[in-house]
C-alpha positions as CSV (number, residue, x, y, z in Angstrom):
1,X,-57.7,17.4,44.6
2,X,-55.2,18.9,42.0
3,X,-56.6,19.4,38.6
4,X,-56.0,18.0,35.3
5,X,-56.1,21.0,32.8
6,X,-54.3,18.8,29.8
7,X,-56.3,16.1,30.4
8,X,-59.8,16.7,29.7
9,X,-61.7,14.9,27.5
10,X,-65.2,16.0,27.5
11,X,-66.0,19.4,25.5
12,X,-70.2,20.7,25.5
13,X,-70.5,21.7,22.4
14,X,-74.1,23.1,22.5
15,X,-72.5,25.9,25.0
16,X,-72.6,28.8,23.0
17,X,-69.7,30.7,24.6
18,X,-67.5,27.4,24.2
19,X,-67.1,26.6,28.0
20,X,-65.7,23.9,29.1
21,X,-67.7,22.1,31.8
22,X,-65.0,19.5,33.2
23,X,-67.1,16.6,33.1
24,X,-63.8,14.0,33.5
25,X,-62.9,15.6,36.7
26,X,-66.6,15.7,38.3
27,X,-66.9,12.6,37.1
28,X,-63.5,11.3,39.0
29,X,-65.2,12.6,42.5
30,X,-68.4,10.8,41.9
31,X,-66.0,7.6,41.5
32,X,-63.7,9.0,44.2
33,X,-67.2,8.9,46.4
34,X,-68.4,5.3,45.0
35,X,-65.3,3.7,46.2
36,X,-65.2,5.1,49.5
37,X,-68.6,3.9,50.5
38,X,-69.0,0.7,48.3
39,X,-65.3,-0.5,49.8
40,X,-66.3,-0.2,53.6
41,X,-70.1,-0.9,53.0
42,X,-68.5,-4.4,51.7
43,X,-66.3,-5.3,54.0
44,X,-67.4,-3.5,58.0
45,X,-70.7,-5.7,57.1
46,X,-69.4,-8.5,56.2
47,X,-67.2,-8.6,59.1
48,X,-69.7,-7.8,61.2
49,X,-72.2,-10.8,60.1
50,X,-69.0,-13.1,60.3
51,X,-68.2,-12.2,63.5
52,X,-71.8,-12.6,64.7
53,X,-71.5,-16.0,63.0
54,X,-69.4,-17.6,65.0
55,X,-71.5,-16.5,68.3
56,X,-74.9,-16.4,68.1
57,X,-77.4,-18.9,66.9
58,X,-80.4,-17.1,65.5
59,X,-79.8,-15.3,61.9
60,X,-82.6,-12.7,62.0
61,X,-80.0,-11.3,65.3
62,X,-77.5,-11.2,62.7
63,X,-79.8,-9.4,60.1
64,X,-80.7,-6.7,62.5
65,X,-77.4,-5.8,64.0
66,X,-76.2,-6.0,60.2
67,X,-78.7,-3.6,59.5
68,X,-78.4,-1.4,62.2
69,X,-74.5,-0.9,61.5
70,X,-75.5,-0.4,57.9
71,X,-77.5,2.4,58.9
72,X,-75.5,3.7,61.7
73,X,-72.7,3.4,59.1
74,X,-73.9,5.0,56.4
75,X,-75.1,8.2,58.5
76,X,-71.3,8.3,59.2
77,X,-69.7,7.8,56.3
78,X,-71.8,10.2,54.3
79,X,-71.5,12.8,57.1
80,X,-67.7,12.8,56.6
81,X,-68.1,13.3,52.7
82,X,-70.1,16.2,53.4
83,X,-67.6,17.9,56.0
84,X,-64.6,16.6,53.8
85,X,-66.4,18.3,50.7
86,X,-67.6,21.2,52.9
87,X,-63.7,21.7,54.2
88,X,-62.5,21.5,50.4
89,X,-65.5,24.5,48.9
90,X,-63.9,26.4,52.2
91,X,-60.2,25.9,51.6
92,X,-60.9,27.1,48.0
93,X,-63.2,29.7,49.0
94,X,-60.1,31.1,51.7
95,X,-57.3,30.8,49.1
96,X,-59.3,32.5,46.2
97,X,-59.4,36.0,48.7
98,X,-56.3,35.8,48.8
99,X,-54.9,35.2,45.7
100,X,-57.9,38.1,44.7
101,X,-55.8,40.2,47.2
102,X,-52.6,39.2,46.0
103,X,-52.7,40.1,42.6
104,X,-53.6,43.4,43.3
105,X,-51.1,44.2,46.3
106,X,-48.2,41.9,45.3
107,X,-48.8,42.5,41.8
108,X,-44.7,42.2,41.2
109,X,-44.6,38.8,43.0
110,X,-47.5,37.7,41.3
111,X,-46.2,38.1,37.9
112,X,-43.2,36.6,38.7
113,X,-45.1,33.6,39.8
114,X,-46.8,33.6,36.3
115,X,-43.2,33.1,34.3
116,X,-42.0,30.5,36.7
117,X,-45.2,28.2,36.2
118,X,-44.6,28.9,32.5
119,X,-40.2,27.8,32.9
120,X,-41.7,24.8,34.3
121,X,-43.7,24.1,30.6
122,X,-40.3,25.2,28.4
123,X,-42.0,28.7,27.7
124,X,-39.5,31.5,27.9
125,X,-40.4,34.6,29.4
126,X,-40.1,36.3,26.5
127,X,-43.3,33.9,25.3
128,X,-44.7,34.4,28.4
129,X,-45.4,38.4,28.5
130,X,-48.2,38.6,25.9
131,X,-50.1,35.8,27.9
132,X,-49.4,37.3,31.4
133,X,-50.8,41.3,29.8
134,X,-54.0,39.4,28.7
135,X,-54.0,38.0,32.4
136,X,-53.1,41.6,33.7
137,X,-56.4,43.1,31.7
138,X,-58.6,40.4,32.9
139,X,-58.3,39.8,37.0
140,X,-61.0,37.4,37.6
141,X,-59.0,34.6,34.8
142,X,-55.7,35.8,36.3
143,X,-57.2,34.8,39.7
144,X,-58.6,31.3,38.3
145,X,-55.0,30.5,36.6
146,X,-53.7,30.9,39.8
147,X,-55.6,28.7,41.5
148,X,-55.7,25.9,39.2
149,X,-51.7,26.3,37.8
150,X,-50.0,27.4,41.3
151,X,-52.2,25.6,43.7
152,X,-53.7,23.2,41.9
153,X,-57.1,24.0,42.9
154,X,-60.1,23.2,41.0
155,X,-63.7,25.1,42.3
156,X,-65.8,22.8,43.8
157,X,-69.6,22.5,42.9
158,X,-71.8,24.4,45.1
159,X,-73.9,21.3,46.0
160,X,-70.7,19.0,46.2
161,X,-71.0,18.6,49.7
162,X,-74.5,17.3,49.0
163,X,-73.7,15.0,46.0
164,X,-70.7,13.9,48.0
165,X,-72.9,12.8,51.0
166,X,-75.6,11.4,49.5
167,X,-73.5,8.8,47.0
168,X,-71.6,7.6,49.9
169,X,-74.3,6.7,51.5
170,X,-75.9,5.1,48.8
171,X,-73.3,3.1,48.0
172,X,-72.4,2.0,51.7
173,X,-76.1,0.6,52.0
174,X,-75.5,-1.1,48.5
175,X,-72.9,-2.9,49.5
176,X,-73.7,-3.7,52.7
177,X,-76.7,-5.3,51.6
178,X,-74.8,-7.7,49.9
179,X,-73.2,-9.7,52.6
180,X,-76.8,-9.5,54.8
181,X,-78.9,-11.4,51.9
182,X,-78.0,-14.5,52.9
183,X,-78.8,-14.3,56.4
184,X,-82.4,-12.7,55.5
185,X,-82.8,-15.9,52.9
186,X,-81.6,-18.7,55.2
187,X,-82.4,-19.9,58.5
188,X,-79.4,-21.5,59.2
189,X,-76.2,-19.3,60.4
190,X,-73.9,-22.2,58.9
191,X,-75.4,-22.3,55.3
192,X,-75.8,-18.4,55.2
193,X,-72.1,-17.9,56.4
194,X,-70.9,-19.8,53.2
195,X,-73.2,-17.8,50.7
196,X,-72.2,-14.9,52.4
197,X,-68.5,-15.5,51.7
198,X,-68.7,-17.0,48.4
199,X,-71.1,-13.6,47.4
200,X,-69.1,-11.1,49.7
201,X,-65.9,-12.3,48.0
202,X,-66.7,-12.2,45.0
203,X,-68.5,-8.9,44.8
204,X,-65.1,-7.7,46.4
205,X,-63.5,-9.2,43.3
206,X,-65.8,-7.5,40.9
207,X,-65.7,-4.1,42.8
208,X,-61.8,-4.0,43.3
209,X,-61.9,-4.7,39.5
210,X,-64.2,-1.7,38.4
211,X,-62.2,0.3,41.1
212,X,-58.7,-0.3,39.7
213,X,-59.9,0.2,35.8
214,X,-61.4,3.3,36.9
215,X,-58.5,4.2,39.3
216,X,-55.5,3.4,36.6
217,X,-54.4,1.0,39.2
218,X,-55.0,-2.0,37.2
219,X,-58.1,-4.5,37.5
220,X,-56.6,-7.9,38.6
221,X,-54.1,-6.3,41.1
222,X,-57.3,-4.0,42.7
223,X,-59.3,-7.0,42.9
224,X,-56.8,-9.0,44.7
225,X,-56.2,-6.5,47.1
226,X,-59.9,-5.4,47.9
227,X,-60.8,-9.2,48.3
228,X,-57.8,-10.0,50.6
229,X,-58.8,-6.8,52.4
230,X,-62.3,-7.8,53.0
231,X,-61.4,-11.3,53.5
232,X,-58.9,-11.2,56.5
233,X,-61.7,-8.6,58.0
234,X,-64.0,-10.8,58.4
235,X,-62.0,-13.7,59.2
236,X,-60.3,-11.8,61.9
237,X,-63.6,-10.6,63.4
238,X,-65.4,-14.4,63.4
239,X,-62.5,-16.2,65.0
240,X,-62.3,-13.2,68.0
241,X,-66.1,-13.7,68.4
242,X,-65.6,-17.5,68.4
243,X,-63.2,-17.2,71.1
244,X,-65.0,-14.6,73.3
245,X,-67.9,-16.7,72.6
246,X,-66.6,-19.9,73.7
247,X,-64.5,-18.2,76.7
248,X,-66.7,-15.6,78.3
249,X,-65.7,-12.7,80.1
């Protein structure tokens, strides 16, 4: 995920050597992470349950195959965040040796790629040199300004992977709870379908909301999407296991 260097907000000020810690662009994976699990914990459940709906007659059936996706579910999605995370800390890891290497073997062709990143901001080379001798005398920030301005890599967190795994998870058993309640409250399929809708639907609402103010996508457009999303899911899976019900193989 490409960095934001003119765009962070959050400064610790109790860090005596004045570093900055980054905190809006952690925070944007933890969001990144929320979404992912909270938009198919929503809706694969929810379909699920709906389709079940329309061909079984006993609710606690429902409730356990619900959960048993949930959990199967949330095993998987939280397993990909950890190998997506995992595959990012090692893509860094690969292209920080060689960038290490680079500035030291292609030094030339290195500092050349210093004064084109700085053309693209306006700055001449001219007003360049004194920044890229500071650079020069200090390899391990010449390295880092590499990375973040030429790549647009940020360093990942060593326990990334973790964090990354674990809050998908989380957040695919949250929501899939959500759509399941019903069905654990009510004995009958019919009554429990409708809650389930009416509650699915308009968590999906709420959620596609939170998602596009925190996403810059905009909250009533989100919203809409997410819940037609989740809607036509769910609709699409109980009228296929109302037909395979009704014309058995």
């Amino acid at each position: 995920m490409a960095p934001h260097p003119h765009h962070e907000h959050s400064h610790d000020h109790s860090d005596p050597a004045g570093h900055h810690h980054e905190e809006h662009f952690r925070s944007s994976d933890f969001i990144r992470d929320v979404v992912i699990g909270m938009s198919d914990g929503l809706t694969v459940p929810f379909a699920l349950a709906a389709g079940l709906s329309g061909a079984v007659s006993q609710t606690n059936v429902i409730v356990l195959a619900g959960l048993a996706e949930i959990a199967a579910g949330s095993v998987a999605m939280g397993l990909g965040g950890y190998l997506a995370a995992r595959g990012d800390a090692d893509h860094y890891a690969s292209e920080k040796l060689r960038e290490e290497r680079e500035v030291v073997e292609r030094t030339r062709d290195e500092e050349e790629e210093i004064y084109e990143i700085f053309e693209q901001y306006g700055v001449t080379r001219e007003e360049a040199t004194p920044v890229l001798g500071a650079l020069k005398r200090n390899p391990p920030a010449w390295v880092d300004f590499m990375m973040r301005f030429e790549l647009g890599l940020e360093e990942p967190l060593h326990n990334r992977a973790q964090k990354s795994a674990a809050t998908i998870a989380a957040s695919y058993v949250f929501g899939g709870i959500i759509p399941l309640l019903p069905y654990m409250l009510m004995p009958n399929i019919a009554s429990a379908l409708k809650v389930s809708v009416v509650i699915t639907l308009l968590a999906l609402f709420i959620f596609g909301a939170i998602k596009g103010r925190a996403t810059g996508l905009g909250m009533v457009r989100s919203a809409i999407q997410t819940v037609t999303i989740g809607g036509l899911a769910a609709a699409v899976a109980f009228g296929l296991a109302r037909l395979l019900s009704s014309h058995p193989v």
